[in-house]
C-alpha positions as CSV (number, residue, x, y, z in Angstrom):
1,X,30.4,-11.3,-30.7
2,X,27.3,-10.8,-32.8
3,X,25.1,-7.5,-33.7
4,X,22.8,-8.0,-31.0
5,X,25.5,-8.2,-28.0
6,X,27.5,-5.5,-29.6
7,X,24.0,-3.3,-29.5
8,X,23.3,-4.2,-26.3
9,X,27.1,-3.6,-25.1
10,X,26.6,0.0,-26.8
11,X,23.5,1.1,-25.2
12,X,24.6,0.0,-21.9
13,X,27.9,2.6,-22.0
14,X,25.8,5.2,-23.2
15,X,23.3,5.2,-20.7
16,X,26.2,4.4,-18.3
17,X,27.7,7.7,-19.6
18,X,24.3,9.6,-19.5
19,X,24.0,8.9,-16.2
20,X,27.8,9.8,-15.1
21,X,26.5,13.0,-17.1
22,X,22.9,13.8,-16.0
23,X,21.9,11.4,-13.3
24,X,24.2,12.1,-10.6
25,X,24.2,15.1,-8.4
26,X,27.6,16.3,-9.6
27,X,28.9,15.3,-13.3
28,X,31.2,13.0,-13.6
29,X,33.7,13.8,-16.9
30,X,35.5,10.5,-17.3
31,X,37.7,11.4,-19.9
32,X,39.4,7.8,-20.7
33,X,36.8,6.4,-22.0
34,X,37.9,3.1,-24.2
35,X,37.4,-0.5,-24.2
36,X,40.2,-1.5,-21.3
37,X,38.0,0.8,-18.9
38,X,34.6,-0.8,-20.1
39,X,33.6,-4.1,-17.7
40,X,31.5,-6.9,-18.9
41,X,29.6,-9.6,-16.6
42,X,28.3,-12.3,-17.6
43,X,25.6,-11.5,-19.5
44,X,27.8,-8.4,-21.2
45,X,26.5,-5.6,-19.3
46,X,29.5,-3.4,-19.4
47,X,29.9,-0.9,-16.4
48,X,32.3,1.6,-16.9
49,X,35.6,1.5,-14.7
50,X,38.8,3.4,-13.9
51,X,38.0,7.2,-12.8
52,X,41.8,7.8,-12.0
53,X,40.9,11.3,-14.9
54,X,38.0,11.5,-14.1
55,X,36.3,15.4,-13.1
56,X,33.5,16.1,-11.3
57,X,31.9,19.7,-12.2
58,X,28.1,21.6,-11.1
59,X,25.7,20.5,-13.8
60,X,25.8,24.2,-14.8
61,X,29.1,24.2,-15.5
62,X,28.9,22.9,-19.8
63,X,32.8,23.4,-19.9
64,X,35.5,22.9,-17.4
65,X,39.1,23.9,-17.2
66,X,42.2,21.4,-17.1
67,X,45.5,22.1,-17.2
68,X,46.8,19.6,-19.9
69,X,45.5,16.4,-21.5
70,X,43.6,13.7,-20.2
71,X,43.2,10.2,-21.9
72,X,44.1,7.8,-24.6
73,X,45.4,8.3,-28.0
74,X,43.0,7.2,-30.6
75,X,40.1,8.0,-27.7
76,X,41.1,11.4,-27.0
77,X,38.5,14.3,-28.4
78,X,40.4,17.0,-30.4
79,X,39.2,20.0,-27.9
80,X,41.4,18.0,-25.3
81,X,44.6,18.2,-27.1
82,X,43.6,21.7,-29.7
83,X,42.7,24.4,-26.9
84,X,41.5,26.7,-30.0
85,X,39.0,24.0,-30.5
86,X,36.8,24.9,-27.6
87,X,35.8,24.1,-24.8
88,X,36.4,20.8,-22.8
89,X,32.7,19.3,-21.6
90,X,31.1,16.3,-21.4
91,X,30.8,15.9,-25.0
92,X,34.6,14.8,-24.9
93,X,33.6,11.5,-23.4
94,X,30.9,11.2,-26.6
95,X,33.6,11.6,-29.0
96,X,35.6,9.0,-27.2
97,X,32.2,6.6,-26.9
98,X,31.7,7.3,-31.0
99,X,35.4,6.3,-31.3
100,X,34.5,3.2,-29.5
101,X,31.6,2.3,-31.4
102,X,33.5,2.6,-34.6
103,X,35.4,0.0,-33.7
104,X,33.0,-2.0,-32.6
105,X,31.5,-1.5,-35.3
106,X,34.4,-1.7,-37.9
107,X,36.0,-5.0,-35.6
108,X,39.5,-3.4,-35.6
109,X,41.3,-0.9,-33.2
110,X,41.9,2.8,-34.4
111,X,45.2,3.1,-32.5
């Protein structure tokens, strides 16, 4: 695929994500996100699938308890796995969208 797909590909997880984040009543933490779990139509707008670890929290809550890991190797945010990292938010599913990009980006898996 070229730059501009890729782009738009990108931006449409993210917003996807923001509004899983901030645009819903509740938050939605998905915590797998990766490329099996992002949907493309036909003009590759991706929409985000597969909830099975997902969390919903308040929006006041900016950390939220789990009792062991959720998600993918090479996705996974450190904090998830390293409790002495802190806490577990929706900035989990950023590093896991940054860890997507990067291979989109690079145009090789990281696992």
């Amino acid at each position: 695929l070229g730059w501009p797909i890729l782009y738009k590909i990108a931006l449409g997880i993210a917003r996807g994500l923001e509004y899983l984040h901030r645009g819903c009543n509740t938050r939605i933490l998905h915590f797998d996100i990766k490329p099996h779990n992002i949907l493309l139509d036909e003009d590759f707008c991706p929409k985000v699938s597969d909830f099975g670890l997902a969390k919903m929290c308040m929006k006041q809550e900016s950390v939220v308890s789990m009792l062991g890991p959720r998600g993918t190797i090479g996705y996974i945010a450190p904090e998830i796995v390293c409790r002495n990292l802190g806490g577990v938010s929706h900035k989990s599913d950023v590093y896991s969208y940054g860890m997507m990009v990067l291979e989109m980006v690079g145009g090789r898996t990281n696992c």
